[in-house]
Each structure stands twice: as C-alpha cells, then as structure tokens.
C-alpha positions as CSV (number, residue, x, y, z in Angstrom):
1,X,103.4,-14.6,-15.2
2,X,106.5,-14.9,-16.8
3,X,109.6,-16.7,-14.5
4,X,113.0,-18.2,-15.5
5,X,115.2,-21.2,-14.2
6,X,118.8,-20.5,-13.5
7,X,121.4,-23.1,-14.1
8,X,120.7,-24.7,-11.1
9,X,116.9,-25.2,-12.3
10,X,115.5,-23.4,-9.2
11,X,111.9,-21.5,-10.5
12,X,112.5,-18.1,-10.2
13,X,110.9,-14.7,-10.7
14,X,111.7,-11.8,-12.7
15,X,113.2,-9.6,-10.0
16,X,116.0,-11.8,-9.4
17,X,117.3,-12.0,-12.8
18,X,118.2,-8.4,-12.0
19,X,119.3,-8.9,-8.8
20,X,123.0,-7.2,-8.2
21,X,123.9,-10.7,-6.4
22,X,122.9,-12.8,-9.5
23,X,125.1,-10.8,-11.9
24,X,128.1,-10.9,-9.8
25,X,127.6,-14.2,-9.6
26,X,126.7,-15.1,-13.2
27,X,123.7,-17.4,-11.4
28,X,121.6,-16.8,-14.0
29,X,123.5,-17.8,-17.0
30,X,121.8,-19.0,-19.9
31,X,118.5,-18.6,-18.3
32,X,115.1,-19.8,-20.4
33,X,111.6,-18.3,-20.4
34,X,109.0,-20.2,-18.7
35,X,105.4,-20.2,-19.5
36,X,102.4,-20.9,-18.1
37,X,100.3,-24.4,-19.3
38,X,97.7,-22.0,-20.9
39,X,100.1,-19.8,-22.2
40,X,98.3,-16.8,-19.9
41,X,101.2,-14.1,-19.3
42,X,101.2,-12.0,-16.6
43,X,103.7,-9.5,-15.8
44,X,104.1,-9.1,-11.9
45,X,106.8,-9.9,-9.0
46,X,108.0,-9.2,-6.0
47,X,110.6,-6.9,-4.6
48,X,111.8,-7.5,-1.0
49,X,108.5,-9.3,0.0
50,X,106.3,-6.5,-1.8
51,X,104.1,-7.6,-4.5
52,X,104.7,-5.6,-8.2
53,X,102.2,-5.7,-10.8
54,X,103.4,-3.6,-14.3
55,X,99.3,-3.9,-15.2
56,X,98.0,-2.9,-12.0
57,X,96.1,-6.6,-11.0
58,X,95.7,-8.0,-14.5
59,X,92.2,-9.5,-12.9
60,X,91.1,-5.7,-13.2
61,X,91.7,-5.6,-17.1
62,X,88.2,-8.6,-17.5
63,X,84.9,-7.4,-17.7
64,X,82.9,-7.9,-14.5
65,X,81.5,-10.9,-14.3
66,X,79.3,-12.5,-11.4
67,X,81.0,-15.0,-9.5
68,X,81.6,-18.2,-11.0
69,X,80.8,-21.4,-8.9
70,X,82.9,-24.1,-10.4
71,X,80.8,-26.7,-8.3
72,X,77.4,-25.5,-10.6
73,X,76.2,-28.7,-12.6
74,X,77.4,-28.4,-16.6
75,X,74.9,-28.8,-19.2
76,X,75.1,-32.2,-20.7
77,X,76.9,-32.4,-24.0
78,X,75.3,-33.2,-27.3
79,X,76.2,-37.0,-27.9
80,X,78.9,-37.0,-30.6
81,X,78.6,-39.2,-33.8
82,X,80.2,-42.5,-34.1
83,X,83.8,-42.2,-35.7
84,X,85.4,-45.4,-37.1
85,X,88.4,-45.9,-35.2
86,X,92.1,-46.1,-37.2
87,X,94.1,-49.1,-36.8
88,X,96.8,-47.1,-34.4
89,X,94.0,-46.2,-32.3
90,X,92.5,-49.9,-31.8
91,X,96.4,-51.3,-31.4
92,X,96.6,-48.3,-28.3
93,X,93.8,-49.5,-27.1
94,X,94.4,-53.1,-26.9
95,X,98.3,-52.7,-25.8
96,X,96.9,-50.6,-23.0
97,X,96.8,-52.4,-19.1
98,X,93.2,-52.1,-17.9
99,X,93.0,-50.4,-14.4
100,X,91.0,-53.7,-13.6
101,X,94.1,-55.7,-14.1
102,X,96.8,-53.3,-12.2
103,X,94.9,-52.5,-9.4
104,X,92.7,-55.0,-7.2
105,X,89.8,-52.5,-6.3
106,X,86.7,-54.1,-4.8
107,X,84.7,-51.5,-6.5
108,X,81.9,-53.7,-8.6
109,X,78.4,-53.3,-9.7
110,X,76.7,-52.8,-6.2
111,X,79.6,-50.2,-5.5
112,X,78.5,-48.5,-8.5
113,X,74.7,-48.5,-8.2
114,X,75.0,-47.7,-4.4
115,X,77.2,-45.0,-5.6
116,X,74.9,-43.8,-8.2
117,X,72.0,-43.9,-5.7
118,X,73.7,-41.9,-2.9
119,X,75.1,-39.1,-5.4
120,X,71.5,-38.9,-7.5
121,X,71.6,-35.7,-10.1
122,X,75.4,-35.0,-9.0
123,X,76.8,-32.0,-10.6
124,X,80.2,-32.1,-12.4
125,X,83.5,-32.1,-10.6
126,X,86.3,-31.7,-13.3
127,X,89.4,-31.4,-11.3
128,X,91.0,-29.3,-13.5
129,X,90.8,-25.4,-13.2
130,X,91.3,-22.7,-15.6
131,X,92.5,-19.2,-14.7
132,X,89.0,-17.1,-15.7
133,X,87.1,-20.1,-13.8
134,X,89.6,-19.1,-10.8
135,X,89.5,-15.6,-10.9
136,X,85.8,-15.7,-11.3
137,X,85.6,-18.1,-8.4
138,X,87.5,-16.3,-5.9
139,X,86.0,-13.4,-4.7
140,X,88.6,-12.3,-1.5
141,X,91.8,-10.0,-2.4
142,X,94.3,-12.2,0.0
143,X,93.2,-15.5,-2.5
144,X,93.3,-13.8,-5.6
145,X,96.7,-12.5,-4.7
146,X,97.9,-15.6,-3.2
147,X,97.0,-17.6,-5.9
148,X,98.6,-15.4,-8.3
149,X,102.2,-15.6,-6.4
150,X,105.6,-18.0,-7.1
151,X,105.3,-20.2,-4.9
152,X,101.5,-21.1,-5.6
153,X,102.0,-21.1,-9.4
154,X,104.9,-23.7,-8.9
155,X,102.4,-26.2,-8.2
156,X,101.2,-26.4,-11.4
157,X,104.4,-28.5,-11.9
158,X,104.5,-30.7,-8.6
159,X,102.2,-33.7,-9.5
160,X,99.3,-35.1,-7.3
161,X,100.1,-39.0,-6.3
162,X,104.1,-38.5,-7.4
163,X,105.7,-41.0,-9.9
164,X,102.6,-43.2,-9.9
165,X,101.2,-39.8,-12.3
166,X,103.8,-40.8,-14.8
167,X,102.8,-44.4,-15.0
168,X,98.7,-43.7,-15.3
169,X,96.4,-41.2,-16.4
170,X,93.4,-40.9,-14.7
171,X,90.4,-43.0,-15.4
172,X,92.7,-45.2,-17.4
173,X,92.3,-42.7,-20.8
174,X,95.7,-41.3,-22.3
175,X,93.8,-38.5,-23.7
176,X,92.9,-37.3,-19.5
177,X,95.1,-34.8,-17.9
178,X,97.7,-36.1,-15.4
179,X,96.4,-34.2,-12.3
180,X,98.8,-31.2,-10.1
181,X,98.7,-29.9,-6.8
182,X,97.9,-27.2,-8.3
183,X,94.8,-28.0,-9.4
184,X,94.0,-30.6,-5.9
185,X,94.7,-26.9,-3.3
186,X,92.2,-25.3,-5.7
187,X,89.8,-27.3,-5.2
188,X,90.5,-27.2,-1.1
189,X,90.5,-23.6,-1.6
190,X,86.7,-23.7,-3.2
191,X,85.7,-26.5,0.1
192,X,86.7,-23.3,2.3
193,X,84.7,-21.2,0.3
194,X,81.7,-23.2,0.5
195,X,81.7,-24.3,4.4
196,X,82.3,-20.1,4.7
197,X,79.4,-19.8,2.9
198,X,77.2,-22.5,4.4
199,X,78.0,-21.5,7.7
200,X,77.7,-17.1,7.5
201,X,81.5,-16.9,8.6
202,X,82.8,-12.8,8.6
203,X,85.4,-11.6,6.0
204,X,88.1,-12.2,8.7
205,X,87.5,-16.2,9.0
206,X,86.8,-16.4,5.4
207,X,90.4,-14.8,4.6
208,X,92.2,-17.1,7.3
209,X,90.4,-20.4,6.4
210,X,91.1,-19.5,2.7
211,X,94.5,-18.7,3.1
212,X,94.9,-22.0,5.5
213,X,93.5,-23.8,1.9
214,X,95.5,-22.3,-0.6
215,X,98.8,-22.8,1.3
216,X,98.4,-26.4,2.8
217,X,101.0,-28.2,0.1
218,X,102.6,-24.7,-0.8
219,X,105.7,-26.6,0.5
220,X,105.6,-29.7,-1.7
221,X,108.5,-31.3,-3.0
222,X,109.3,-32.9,-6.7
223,X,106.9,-36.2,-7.5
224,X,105.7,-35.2,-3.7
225,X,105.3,-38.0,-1.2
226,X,107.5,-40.4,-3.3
227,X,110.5,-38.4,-2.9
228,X,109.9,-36.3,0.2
229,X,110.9,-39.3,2.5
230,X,114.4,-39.6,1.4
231,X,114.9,-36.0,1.4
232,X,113.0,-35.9,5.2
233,X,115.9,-38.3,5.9
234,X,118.7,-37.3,4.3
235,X,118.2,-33.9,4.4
236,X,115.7,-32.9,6.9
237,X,113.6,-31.3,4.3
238,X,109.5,-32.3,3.7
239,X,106.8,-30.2,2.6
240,X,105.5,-28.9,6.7
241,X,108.7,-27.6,7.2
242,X,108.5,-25.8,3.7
243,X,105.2,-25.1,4.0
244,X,106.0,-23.2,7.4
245,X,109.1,-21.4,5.8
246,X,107.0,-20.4,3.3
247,X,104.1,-18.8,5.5
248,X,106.7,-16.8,7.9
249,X,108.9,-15.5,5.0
250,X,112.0,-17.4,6.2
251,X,113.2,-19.3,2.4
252,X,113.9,-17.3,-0.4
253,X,111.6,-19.5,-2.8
254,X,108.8,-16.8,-2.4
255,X,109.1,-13.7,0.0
256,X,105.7,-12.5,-1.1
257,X,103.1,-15.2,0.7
258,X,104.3,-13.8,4.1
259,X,103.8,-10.0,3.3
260,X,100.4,-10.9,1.5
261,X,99.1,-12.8,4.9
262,X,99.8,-9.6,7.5
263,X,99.0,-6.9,4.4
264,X,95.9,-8.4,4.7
265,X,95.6,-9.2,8.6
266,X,95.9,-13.1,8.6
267,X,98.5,-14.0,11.5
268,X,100.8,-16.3,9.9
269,X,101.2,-18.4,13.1
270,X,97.5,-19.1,12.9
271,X,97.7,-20.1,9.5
272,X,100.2,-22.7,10.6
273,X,98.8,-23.9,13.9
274,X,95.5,-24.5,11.5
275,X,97.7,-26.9,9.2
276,X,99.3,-28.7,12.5
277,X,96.5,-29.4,13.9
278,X,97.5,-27.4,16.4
279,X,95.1,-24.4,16.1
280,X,92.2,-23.5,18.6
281,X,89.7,-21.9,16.2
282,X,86.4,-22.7,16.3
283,X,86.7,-24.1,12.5
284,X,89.6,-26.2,13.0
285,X,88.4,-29.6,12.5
286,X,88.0,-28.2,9.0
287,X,91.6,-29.0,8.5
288,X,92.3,-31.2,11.4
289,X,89.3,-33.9,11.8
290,X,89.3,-37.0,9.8
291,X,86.5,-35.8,7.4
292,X,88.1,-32.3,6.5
293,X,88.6,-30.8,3.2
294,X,92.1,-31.8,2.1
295,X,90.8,-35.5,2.3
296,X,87.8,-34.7,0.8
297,X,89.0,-33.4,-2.3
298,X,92.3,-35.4,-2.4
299,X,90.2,-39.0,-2.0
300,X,87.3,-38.0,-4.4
301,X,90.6,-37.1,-6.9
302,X,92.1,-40.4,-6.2
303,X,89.3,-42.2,-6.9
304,X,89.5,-41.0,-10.5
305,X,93.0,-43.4,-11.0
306,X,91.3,-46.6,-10.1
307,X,87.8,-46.8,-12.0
308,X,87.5,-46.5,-15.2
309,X,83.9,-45.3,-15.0
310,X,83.0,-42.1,-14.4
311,X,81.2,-42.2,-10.9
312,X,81.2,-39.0,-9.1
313,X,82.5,-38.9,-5.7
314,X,81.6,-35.0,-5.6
315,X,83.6,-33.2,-2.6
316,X,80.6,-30.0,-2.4
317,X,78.0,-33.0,-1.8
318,X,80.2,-34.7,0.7
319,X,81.3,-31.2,2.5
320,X,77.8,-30.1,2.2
321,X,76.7,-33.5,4.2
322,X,79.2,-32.8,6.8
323,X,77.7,-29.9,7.6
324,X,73.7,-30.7,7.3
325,X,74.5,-34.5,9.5
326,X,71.0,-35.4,8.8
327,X,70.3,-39.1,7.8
328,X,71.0,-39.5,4.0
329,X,74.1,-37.4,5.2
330,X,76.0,-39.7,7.3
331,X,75.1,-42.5,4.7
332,X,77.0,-40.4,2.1
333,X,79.5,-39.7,4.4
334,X,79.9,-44.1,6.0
335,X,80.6,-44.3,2.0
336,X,82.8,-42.0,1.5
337,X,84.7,-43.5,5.0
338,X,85.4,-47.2,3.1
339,X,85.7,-45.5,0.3
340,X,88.9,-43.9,1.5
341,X,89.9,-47.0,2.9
342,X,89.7,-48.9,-0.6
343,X,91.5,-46.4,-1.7
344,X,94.2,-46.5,0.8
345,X,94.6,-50.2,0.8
346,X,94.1,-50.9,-2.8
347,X,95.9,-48.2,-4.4
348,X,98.2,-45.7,-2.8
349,X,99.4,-48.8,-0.1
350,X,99.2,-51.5,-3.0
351,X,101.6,-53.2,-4.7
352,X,101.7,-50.8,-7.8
353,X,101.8,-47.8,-5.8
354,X,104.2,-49.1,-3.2
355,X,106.4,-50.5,-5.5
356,X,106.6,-47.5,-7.7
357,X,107.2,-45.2,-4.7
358,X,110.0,-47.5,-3.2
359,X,112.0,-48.4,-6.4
360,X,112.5,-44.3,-6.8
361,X,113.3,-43.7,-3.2
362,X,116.3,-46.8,-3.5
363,X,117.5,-45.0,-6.7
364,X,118.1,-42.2,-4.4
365,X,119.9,-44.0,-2.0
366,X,121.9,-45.8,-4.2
367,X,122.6,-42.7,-5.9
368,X,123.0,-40.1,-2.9
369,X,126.0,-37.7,-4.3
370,X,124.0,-37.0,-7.1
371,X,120.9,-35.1,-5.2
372,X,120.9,-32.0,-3.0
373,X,119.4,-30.4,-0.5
374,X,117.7,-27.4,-2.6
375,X,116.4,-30.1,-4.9
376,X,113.2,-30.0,-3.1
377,X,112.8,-26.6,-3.8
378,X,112.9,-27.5,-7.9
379,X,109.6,-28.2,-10.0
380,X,109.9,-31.6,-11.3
381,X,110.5,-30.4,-14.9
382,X,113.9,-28.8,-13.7
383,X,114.0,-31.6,-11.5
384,X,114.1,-34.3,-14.1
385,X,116.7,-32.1,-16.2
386,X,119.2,-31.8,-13.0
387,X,119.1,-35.3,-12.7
388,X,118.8,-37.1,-16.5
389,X,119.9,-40.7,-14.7
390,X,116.3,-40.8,-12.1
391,X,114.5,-39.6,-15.5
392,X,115.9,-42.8,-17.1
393,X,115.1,-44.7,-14.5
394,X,111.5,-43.6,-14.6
395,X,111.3,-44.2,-18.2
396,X,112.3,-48.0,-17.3
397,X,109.5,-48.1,-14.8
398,X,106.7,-46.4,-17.3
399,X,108.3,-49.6,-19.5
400,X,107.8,-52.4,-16.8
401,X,104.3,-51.6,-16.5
402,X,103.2,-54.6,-14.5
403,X,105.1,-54.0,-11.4
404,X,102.8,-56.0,-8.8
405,X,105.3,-58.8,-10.0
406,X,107.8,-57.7,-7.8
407,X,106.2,-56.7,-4.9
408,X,104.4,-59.4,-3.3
409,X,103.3,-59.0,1.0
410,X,105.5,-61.5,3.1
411,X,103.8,-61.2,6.5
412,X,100.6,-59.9,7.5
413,X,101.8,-57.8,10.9
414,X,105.4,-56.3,11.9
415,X,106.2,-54.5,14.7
416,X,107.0,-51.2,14.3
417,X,110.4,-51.7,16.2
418,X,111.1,-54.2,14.2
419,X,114.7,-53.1,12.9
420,X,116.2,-55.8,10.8
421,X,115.0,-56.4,7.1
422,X,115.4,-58.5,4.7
423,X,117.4,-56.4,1.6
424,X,114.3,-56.7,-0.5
425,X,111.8,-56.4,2.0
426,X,110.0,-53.3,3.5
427,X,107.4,-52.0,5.9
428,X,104.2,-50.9,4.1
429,X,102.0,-49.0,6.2
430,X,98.4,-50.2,7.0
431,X,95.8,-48.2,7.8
432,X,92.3,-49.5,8.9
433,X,89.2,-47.0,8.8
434,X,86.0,-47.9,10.9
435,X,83.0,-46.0,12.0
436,X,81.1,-45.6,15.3
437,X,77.4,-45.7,14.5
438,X,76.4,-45.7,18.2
439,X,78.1,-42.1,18.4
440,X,75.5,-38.9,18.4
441,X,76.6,-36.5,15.6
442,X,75.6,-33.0,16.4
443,X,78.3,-31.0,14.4
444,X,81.0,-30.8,11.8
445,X,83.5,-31.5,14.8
446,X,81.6,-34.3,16.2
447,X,82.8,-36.0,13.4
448,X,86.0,-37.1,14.5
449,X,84.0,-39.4,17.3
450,X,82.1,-41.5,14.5
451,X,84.8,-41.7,12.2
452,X,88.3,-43.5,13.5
453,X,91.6,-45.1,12.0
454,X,94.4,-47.8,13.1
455,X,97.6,-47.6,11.9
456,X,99.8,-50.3,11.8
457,X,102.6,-52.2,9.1
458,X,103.5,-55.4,7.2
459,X,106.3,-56.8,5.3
460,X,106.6,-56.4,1.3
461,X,109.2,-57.8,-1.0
462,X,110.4,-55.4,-3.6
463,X,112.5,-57.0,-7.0
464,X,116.4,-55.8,-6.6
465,X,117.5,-52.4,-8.9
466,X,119.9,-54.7,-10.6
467,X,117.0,-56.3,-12.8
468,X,118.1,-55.6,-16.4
469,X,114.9,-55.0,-16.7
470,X,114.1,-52.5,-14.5
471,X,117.3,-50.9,-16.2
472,X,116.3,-51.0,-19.6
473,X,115.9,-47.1,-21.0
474,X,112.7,-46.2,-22.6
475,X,112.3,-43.8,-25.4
476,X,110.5,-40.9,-24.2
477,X,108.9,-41.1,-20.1
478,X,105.6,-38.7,-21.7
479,X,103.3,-39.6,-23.5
C-alpha cells in the first residue's frame, strides 16, 4: 500500500495527494514514497470514507490456501554448525549491558523450571507477523479490510513500550526485531479469534469482538505511553480519544475504519463502549476484566525485554486456560498474575523504564514551542524528522545506557494529593497484584473476583537535563 508524507510529516494516503485542497495549498510539496517494512505494495485508498482497491482486494490475487493458525507449534530447526566468532563480534558482545545488570527481575532458576513445567510442549509464539501469515489467519471480510486500512498500517511505525524500544532489543540480542503495535493488536486480534472459536460465537460477535481487537491502540501516539502524557496535558490529546475519533469517523487520519464498521454491521458505539469498559455484552470481560487479551498478549510480549532466555509465556495457552478454569488452569493463570506484577514493578515502573520515560517527557516541557498538537497524529519516523533536537536527545540516552544511576526511589509511600515536589523528584506509580484463592471460579468473567490490584505512588529522584552527559549527541540513535 503505497502512502506519502507531506511536509508536515503527517502519513497520508494516495487520494489526498490529489485532493483539490492540497494543490491549492501546495501541502504536499516535495512529498516522498513510503513503503511497507516487507516491501509488499498494494494499491488501494479511500475516497470520502469509501474503500478503493485498483486490484480488486489484492488477497483475491493468492492461491487459496486453508487457514493459517499462527499459534500452530513450528517444527524445530536443524541445530546449526558452530561458527568461530570474528573479533567485532566478541567486542559487541562483551561491550553489550546484560539485561541481568539493567534490570532487577526476580526471575531465577525456580521461575524458570516452574515456568517450564507449567507451559510443557508450548508451541511457538513469535511476535512478529508477516502479511501471508495474516491474511491466511484472518478469515472475516471486516478484519481483513480493517487490517489493510491507514490507520491500522501506521502502527507498524508506533513502537510497543515507547523510547525504552530504542534503548533494548528484546531478549537482550541486537539481531531481534524491536517490537510495534502493529505486530502487539495482531496478536489481540488472533486472542479474539480463538475465544470465538473456543466458545461457538455467530459471525455477528466474531466481527464486533474482532473489530474491538484490531482497533484497541488504533489511536496511539509517537513512542506511545512515553509521550502521550504530555500531549494528554498539554494538548488534551491520548490514544482513547483518538481511538474513538477514529471508530466514529470524526479525524481525517483515516475516514475509512468508520464506513468499514457499519458496511459491515458493527455499531461503532459498541465497539467503543467494549474498549471503555463500558459495554454490556455478554463477552466484555474479554476486554474489560483483569485477565483479558490486551494484557495477555502485551505482558507475555513484555516479558520478552527482561530475560534473556527464551521461556514461553504463550498467550493461546494462557487465554485457552481462562476459558477451561479447571485446576492446572488457574495455576497457569496465579503465574501469569505475579508474573505481570514482576513485570510491572521491575521493568515498565523501574528505574530504567521510568527514567527513560520521564527524561523525554521533561524534554518536552522544557521544549514546548517546538511540539504541536497534530504531532500525535505522526508515525515516529516523521516524528523524529519534525523534531531533529528530541532525536538527539534520544541518541544521548541510547549513549548513557546505565540510567538506574539517576533515578534512585526517595520514599516508599506519597499521597496522591501530595502537590509539592522536589525539582528532581517524581511520583512513580505502584501497582500491587494479589489473588483470591478462596473465590469459586465458574467462568471467564468470574475472573475479575480472584484476580485484584492496588494502585498507589512513591517518590523517585530523576538526574537534572543539564548533565553534559545526558547532552552529549550520539552518532546514529539505530542500530
């Protein structure tokens, strides 16, 4: 699908570059081709919220092939022959920081063997989606279609956890691919699928729970949750209002999403009352209990930054357990529970994290003429070129690895109107997960009775932006 960026770096497809608005204006001056990360072209559009394909649906043009089930275990891969390793390769290797080091995990060799014994013969979850696995995968018109619009396919350029994805790689490996929100609503979208499947759902529920997956972070922002509070506050923008803009057709970033939903008989207003928790469905503790399928996939993703081993936290098994509740069930699930909270304590609430996250939103501040409101409509590509100072600053960050330095906690409990801060201090939100054993479990929703959280804050002292340091420019922020 080809698109182009004006010179205000907004993602935009084809019909508007012949839009009589755009010429008048000159908007699209010196406008640049775009292409897909697997260099798949497809011709299609949108004119005045109807979907235009020059091909017909270019999923038409591939030979039939059964449906593809990305969860299906992989046949296991030949072991490859030893290779002496070069010198660059060993000094890579040594200069890189060991997630061990960075992050203060409690997973350890009983985590790993319980782990191991819970998830026996798991089948393999790669995270990462091609289009002929997708199209294979997804059987429904309204998915196909949605998936295949603007607004969806900017997501392949909105990362996962943020800034943090330009610090780390997954699993520790420079060779692993950073991951997108692209690739995390995909695999929501497949969790749908499956609980549709598992639980005889008609064609109506299936297209509405589907379409309730594919567009749950259609809305998201540039480096998404490290960013989006800033622009919340400055500029009343954050990915549910987007999201909801999006769904009822009322922001020009993608017209199409709207007419797709009532083409095919979803009521947009459902779709959104199912994403606010709002929605009286019988299925909407899929979305809006504390084990639902956002958290399943986005935690079992997670999980992939902070150990180096590769120990499958598979999101099918743990949906699939949610919905059988048996025994061995809820024991995969009481893992999976602390498994999110190590996850939330030591890693997206830890002192990397946080300080990562907090140094970008006080370049902001400190720099406010410089960003807009429609920035959050950018990918972060065009986001990094509208703004060459925050990409410097990032590249002094990727630099000055070791940032748990310069974040250290200064109290254990605040009160949340508490109001005046020390310059270099923050709140850090804490988040405490526990389990009610003595709680009968007869369904999916039942599962918001065993399963409970505290929230509640604590102080954390961030180093000052003025640390040469943290100034110095790096030579390139990719690796």
């Amino acid at each position: 699908m080809s698109y182009y960026y004006g010179e205000n770096g907004v993602l935009l497809p084809p019909f508007r570059i012949i839009s009589a608005t755009a010429l008048s204006k000159a908007a699209f001056h010196g406008a640049r081709l775009w292409k897909n990360r697997d260099d798949t072209t497809l011709e299609s559009g949108y004119v005045c919220g109807s979907v235009i394909n020059k091909d017909t649906a270019y999923l038409s043009k591939m030979s039939p092939k059964p449906q593809l089930d990305l969860f299906a275990p992989r046949a296991e891969a030949k072991p490859a022959a030893p290779q002496k390793e070069s010198a660059a390769l060993k000094a890579a290797k040594n200069a890189a920081p060991e997630i061990g080091d960075l992050f203060d995990t409690n997973f350890n060799a009983a985590d790993i063997a319980e782990w191991e014994l819970l998830f026996r013969d798991v089948p393999q979850y790669n995270y990462h989606f091609k289009r002929a696995q997708i199209a294979s995968a997804f059987d429904r018109p309204l998915h196909k279609k949605l998936i295949a619009s603007h607004a969806f396919e900017r997501l392949r350029e909105i990362s996962f956890l943020g800034a943090i994805d330009y610090l780390f790689h997954p699993n520790g490996r420079p060779a692993n691919i950073r991951h997108s929100r692209y690739d995390h609503t995909i695999g929501v979208a497949l969790l749908s699928q499956r609980y549709c499947r598992l639980m005889g759902l008609s064609d109506a529920d299936c297209d509405l729970l589907g379409a309730a997956a594919l567009l749950h972070d259609i809305g998201h922002g540039p480096f998404s949750h490290t960013l989006e509070p800033e622009f919340a506050r400055r500029f009343d923008r954050n990915h549910h209002q987007l999201t909801n803009q999006i769904i009822t057709g009322e922001v020009q970033l993608d017209l199409s999403v709207n007419h797709l939903l009532v083409k095919h008989d979803v009521d947009p207003d459902e779709v959104i009352a199912l994403l606010s928790k709002k929605s009286t469905h019988p299925h909407a503790s899929l979305f809006s209990g504390p084990v639902n399928i956002d958290t399943l996939e986005g935690i079992s993703r997670t999980k992939t930054y902070v150990h180096p081993n590769h120990v499958h936290c598979h999101p099918r098994l743990l949906l699939e357990a949610a919905v059988k509740l048996d025994a061995d069930s809820l024991k995969r699930l009481d893992k999976f529970w602390q498994l999110k909270e190590d996850i939330y304590r030591n890693f997206i609430f830890g002192p990397m994290c946080f300080a990562t996250d907090h140094l970008c939103r006080e370049f902001v501040v400190k720099n406010a003429p410089d960003f807009a409101a429609d920035d959050f409509l950018l990918t972060e590509k065009a986001f990094l070129n509208s703004h060459p100072a925050f990409k410097k600053f990032l590249h002094s960050l990727k630099n000055r690895i070791e940032l748990d330095g310069v974040a250290d906690a200064v109290d254990t409990h605040i009160s949340a109107s508490a109001s005046t801060l020390d310059l270099n201090e923050a709140k850090v939100p804490r988040r405490e997960f526990h389990i009610n054993k003595d709680v009968e479990v007869r369904c999916f929703a039942d599962l918001s009775k065993r399963y409970y959280e505290e929230k509640n804050s604590f102080l954390r002292r961030v180093g000052s932006l003025t640390d040469p340091a943290q100034q110095a420019a790096a030579a390139s922020l990719f690796d």
